[in-house]
N, CA, C and O atoms as CSV, one atom per row, in Angstrom:
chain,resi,resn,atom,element,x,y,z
A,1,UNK,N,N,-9.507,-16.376,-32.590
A,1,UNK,CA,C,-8.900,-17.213,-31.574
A,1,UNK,C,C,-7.772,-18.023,-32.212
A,1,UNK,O,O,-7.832,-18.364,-33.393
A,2,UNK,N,N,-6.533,-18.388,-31.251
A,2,UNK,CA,C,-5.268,-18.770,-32.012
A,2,UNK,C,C,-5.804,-20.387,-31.989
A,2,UNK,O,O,-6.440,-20.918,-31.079
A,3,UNK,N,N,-5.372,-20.986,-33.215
A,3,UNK,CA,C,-5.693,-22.449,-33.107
A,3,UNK,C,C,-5.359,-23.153,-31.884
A,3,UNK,O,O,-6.251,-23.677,-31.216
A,4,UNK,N,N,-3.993,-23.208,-31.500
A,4,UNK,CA,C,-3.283,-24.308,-30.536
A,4,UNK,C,C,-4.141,-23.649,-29.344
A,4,UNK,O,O,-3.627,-24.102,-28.321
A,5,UNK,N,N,-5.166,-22.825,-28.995
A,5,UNK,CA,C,-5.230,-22.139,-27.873
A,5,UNK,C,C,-6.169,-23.320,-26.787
A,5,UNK,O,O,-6.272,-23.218,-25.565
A,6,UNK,N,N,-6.883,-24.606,-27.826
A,6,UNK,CA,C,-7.763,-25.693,-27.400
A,6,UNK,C,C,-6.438,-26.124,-26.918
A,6,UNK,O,O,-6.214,-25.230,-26.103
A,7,UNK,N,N,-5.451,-26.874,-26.883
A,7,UNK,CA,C,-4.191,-27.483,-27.186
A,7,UNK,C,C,-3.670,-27.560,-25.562
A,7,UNK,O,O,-3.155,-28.472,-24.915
A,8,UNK,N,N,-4.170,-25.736,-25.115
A,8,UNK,CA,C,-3.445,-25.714,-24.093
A,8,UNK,C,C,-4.313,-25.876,-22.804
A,8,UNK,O,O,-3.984,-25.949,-21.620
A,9,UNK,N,N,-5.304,-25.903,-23.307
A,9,UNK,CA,C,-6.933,-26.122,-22.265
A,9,UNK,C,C,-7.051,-27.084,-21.505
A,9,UNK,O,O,-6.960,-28.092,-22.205
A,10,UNK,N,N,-7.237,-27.411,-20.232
A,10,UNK,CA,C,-7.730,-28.833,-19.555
A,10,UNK,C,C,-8.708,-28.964,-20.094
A,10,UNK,O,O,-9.037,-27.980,-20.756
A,11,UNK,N,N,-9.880,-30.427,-20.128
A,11,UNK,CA,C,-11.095,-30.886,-20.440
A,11,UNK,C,C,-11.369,-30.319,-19.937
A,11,UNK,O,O,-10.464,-29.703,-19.374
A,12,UNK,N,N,-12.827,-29.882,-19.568
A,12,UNK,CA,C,-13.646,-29.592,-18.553
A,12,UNK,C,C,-14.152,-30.450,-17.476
A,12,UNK,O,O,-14.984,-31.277,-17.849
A,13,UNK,N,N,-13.854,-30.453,-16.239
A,13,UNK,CA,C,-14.691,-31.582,-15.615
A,13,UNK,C,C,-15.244,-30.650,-14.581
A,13,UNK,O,O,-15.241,-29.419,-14.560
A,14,UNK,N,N,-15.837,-31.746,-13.514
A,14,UNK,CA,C,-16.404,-31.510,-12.340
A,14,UNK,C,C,-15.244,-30.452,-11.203
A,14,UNK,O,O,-15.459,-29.364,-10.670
A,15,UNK,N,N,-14.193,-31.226,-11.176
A,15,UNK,CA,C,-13.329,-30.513,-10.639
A,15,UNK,C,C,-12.931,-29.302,-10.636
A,15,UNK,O,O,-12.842,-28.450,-9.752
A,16,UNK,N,N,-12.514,-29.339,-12.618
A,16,UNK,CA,C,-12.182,-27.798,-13.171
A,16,UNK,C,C,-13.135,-26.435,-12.529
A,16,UNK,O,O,-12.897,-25.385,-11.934
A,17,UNK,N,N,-14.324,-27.159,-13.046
A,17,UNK,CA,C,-15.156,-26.099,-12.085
A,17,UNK,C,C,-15.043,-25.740,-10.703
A,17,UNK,O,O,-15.015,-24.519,-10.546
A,18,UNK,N,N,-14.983,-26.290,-9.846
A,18,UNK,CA,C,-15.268,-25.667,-8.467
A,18,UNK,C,C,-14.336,-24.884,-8.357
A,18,UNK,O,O,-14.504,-24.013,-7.503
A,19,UNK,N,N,-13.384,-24.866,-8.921
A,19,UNK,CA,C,-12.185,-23.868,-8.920
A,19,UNK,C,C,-12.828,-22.225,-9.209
A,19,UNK,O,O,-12.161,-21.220,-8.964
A,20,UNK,N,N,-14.073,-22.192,-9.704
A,20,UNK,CA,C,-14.935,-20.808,-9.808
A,20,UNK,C,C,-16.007,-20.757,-8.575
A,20,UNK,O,O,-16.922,-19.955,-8.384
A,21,UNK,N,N,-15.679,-21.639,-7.971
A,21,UNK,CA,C,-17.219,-21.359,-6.757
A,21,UNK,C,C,-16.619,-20.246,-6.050
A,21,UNK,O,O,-15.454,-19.910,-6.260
A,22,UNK,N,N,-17.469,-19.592,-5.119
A,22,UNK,CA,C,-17.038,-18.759,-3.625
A,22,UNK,C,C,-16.206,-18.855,-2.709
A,22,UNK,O,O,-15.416,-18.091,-2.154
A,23,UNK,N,N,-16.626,-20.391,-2.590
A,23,UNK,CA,C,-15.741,-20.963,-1.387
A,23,UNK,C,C,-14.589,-21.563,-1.729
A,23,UNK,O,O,-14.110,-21.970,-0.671
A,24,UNK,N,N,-13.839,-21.858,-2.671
A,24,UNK,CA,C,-12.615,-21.954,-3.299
A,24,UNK,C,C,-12.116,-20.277,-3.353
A,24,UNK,O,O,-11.187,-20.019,-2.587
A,25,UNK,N,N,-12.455,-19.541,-3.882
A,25,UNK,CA,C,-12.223,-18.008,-3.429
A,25,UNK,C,C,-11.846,-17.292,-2.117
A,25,UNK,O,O,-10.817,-16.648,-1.911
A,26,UNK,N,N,-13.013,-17.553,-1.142
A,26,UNK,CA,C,-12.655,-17.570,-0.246
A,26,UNK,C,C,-11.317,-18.391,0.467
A,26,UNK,O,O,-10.432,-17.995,1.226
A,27,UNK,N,N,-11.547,-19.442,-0.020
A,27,UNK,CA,C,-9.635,-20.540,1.003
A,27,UNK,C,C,-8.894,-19.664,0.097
A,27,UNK,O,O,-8.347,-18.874,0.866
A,28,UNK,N,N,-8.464,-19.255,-1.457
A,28,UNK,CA,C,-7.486,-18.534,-2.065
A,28,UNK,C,C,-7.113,-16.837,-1.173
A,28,UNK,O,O,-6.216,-15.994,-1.173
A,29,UNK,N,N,-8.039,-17.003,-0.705
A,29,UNK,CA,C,-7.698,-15.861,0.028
A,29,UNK,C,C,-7.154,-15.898,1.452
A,29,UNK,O,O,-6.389,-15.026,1.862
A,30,UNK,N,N,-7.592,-16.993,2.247
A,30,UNK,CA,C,-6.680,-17.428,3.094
A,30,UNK,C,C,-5.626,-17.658,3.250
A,30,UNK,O,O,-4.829,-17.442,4.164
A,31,UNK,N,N,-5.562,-18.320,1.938
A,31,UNK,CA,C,-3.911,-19.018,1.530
A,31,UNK,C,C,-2.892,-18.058,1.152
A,31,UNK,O,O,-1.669,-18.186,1.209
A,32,UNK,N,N,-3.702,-16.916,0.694
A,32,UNK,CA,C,-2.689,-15.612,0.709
A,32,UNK,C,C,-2.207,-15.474,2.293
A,32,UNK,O,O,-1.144,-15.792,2.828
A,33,UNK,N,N,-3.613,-14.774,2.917
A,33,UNK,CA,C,-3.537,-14.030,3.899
A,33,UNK,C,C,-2.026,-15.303,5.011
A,33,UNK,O,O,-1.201,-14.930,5.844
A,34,UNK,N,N,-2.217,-16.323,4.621
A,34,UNK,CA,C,-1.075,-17.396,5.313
A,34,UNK,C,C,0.275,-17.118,4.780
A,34,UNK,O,O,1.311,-16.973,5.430
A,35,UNK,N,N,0.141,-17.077,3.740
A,35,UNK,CA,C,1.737,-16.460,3.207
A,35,UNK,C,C,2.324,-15.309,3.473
A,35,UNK,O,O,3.517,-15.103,3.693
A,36,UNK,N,N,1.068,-14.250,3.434
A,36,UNK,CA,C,1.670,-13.442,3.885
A,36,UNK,C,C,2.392,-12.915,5.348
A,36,UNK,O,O,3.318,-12.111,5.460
A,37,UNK,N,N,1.615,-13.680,6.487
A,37,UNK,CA,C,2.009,-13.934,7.844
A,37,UNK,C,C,3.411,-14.742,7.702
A,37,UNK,O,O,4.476,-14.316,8.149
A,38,UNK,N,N,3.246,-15.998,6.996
A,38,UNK,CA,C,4.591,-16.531,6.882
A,38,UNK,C,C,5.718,-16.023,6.419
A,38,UNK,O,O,6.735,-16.232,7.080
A,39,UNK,N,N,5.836,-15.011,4.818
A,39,UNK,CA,C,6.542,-14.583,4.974
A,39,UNK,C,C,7.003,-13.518,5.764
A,39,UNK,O,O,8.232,-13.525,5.835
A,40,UNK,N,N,6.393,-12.480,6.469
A,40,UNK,CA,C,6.627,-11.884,8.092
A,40,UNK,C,C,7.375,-12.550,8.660
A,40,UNK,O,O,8.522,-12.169,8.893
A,41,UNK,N,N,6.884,-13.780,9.045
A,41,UNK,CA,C,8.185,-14.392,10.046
A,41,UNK,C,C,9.232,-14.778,9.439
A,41,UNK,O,O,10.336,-14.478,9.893
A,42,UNK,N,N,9.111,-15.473,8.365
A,42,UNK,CA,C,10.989,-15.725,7.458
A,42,UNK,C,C,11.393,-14.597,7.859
A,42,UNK,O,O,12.342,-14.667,8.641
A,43,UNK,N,N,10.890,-13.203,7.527
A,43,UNK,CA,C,11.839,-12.239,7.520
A,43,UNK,C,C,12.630,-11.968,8.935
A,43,UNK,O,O,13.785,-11.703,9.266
A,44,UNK,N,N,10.988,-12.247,9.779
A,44,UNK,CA,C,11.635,-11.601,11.390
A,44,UNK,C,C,12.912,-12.812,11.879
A,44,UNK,O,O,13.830,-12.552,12.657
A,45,UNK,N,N,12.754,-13.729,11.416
A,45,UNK,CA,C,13.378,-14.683,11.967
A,45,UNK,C,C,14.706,-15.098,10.698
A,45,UNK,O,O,14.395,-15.739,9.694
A,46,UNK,N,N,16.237,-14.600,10.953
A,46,UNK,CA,C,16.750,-14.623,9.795
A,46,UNK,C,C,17.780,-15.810,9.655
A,46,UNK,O,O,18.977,-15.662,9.406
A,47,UNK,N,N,17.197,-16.893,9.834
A,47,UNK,CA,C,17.755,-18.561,9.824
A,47,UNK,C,C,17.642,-19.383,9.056
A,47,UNK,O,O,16.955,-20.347,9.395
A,48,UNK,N,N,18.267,-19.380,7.665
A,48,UNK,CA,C,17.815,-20.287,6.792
A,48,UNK,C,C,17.285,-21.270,7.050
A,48,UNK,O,O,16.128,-21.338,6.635
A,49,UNK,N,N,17.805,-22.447,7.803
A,49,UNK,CA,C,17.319,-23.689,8.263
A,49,UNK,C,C,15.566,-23.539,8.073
A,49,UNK,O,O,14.832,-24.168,7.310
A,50,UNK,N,N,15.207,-22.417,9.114
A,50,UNK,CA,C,14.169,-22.631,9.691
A,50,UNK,C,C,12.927,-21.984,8.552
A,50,UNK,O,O,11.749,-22.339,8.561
A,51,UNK,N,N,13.543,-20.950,7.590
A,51,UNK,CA,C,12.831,-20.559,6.906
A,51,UNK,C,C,12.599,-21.492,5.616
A,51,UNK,O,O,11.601,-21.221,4.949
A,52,UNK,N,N,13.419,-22.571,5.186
A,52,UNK,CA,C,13.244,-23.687,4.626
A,52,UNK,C,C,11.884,-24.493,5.032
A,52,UNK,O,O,10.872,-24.923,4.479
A,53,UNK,N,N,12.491,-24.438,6.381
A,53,UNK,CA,C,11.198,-25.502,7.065
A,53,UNK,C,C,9.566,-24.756,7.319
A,53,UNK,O,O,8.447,-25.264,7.382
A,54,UNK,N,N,10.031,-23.380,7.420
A,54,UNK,CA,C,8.641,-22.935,7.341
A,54,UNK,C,C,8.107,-23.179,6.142
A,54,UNK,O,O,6.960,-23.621,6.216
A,55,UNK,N,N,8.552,-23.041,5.012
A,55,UNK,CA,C,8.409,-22.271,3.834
A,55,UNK,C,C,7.687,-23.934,3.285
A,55,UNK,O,O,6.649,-24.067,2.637
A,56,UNK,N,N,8.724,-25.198,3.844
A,56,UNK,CA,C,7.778,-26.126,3.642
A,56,UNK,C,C,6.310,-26.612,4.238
A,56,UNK,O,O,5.483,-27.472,3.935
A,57,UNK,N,N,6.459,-25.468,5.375
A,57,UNK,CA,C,4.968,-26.109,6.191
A,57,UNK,C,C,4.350,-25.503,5.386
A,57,UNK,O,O,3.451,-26.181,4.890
A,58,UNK,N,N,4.453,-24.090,4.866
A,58,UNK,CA,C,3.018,-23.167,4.314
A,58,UNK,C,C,2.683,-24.102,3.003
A,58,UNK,O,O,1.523,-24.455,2.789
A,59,UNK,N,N,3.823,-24.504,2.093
A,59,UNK,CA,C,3.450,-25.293,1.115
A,59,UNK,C,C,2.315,-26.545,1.677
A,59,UNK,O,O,1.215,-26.664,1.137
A,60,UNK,N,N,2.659,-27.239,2.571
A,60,UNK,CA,C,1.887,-28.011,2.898
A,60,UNK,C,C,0.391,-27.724,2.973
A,60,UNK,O,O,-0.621,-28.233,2.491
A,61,UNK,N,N,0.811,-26.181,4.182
A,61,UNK,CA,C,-1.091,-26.471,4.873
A,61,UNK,C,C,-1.727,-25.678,3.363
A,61,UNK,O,O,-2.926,-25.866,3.159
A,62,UNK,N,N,-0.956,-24.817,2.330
A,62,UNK,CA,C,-1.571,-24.425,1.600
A,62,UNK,C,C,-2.377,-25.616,0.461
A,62,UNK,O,O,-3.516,-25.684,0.001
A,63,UNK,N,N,-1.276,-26.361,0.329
A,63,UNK,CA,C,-2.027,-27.972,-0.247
A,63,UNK,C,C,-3.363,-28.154,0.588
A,63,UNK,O,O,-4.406,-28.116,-0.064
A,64,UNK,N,N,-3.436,-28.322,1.771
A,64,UNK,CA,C,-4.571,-28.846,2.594
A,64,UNK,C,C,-5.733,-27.903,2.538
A,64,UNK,O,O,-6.877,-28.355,2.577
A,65,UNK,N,N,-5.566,-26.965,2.474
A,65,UNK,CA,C,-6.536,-25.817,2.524
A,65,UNK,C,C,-7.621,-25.461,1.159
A,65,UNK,O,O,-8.742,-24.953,1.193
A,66,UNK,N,N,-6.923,-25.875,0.140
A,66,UNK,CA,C,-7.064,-25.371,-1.077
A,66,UNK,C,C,-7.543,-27.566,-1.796
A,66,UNK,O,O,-7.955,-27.795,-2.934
A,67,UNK,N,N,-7.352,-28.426,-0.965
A,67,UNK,CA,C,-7.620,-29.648,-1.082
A,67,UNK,C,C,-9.424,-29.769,-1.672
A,67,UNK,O,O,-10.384,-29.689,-0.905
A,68,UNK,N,N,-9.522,-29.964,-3.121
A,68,UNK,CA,C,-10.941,-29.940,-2.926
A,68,UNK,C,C,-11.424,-31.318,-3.476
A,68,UNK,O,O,-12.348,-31.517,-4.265
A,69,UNK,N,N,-10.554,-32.273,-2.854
A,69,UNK,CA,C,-10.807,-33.486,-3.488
A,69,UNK,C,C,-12.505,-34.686,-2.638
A,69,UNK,O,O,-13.141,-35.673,-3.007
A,70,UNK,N,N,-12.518,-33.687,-1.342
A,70,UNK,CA,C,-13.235,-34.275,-0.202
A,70,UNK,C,C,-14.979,-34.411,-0.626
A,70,UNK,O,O,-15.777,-34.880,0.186
Protein backbone atom coordinates (compact mmCIF):
# COMPACT_ATOMS: atom_id res chain seq x y z
CA UNK A 1 0.00 0.00 0.00
CA UNK A 2 1.35 3.57 -1.12
CA UNK A 3 2.14 5.58 2.08
CA UNK A 4 0.26 9.01 1.33
CA UNK A 5 -2.75 6.61 0.43
CA UNK A 6 -4.04 7.31 4.57
CA UNK A 7 -3.34 11.11 3.52
CA UNK A 8 -6.04 10.97 1.07
CA UNK A 9 -8.77 9.09 3.24
CA UNK A 10 -11.70 10.84 5.15
CA UNK A 11 -11.85 9.69 9.02
CA UNK A 12 -14.31 7.32 9.32
CA UNK A 13 -17.50 8.45 10.82
CA UNK A 14 -21.11 7.75 11.17
CA UNK A 15 -21.87 9.55 8.08
CA UNK A 16 -19.01 8.08 5.90
CA UNK A 17 -20.80 5.00 6.35
CA UNK A 18 -24.29 5.25 5.33
CA UNK A 19 -22.94 6.14 2.11
CA UNK A 20 -22.71 1.95 1.85
CA UNK A 21 -26.29 1.23 3.07
CA UNK A 22 -29.15 0.13 0.38
CA UNK A 23 -31.03 2.95 0.67
CA UNK A 24 -28.38 5.51 -0.22
CA UNK A 25 -27.99 3.08 -3.33
CA UNK A 26 -31.15 3.03 -4.05
CA UNK A 27 -31.64 7.42 -4.11
CA UNK A 28 -28.02 7.05 -6.30
CA UNK A 29 -29.98 5.44 -8.57
CA UNK A 30 -32.71 7.76 -8.75
CA UNK A 31 -30.51 10.54 -9.04
CA UNK A 32 -29.25 8.95 -12.14
CA UNK A 33 -32.49 7.83 -13.44
CA UNK A 34 -33.31 12.12 -12.87
CA UNK A 35 -30.48 13.11 -14.93
CA UNK A 36 -31.02 11.13 -17.24
CA UNK A 37 -34.75 12.39 -17.95
CA UNK A 38 -33.23 15.83 -17.51
CA UNK A 39 -30.78 15.56 -19.79
CA UNK A 40 -33.64 14.32 -22.49
CA UNK A 41 -35.20 17.48 -22.08
CA UNK A 42 -31.99 19.93 -22.37
CA UNK A 43 -31.68 18.17 -25.48
CA UNK A 44 -35.43 18.27 -26.65
CA UNK A 45 -35.63 21.71 -25.65
CA UNK A 46 -32.62 23.68 -27.41
CA UNK A 47 -32.53 27.09 -25.18
CA UNK A 48 -29.67 27.78 -23.31
CA UNK A 49 -31.36 30.00 -20.82
CA UNK A 50 -33.55 27.29 -19.86
CA UNK A 51 -31.16 24.44 -19.91
CA UNK A 52 -28.98 26.46 -17.40
CA UNK A 53 -31.95 26.67 -15.27
CA UNK A 54 -32.82 23.15 -15.55
CA UNK A 55 -29.48 21.92 -15.13
CA UNK A 56 -29.63 24.07 -11.86
CA UNK A 57 -32.85 22.50 -10.61
CA UNK A 58 -31.46 18.78 -11.09
CA UNK A 59 -28.35 19.98 -9.13
CA UNK A 60 -30.60 21.03 -6.51
CA UNK A 61 -33.25 18.21 -6.13
CA UNK A 62 -30.16 15.90 -6.61
CA UNK A 63 -28.65 17.67 -3.33
CA UNK A 64 -32.11 16.95 -1.65
CA UNK A 65 -32.46 13.48 -2.58
CA UNK A 66 -29.13 12.17 -1.79
CA UNK A 67 -29.45 14.69 1.70
CA UNK A 68 -28.60 12.21 4.46
CA UNK A 69 -28.17 14.62 7.08
CA UNK A 70 -32.02 14.00 8.53
Amino acid sequence: MLRWWGFWRLPQTTASDRVATEKHSRKVVRVRWLWSFGILVVLAVPVPAFAVTWVLILTFLSFVLLDETA
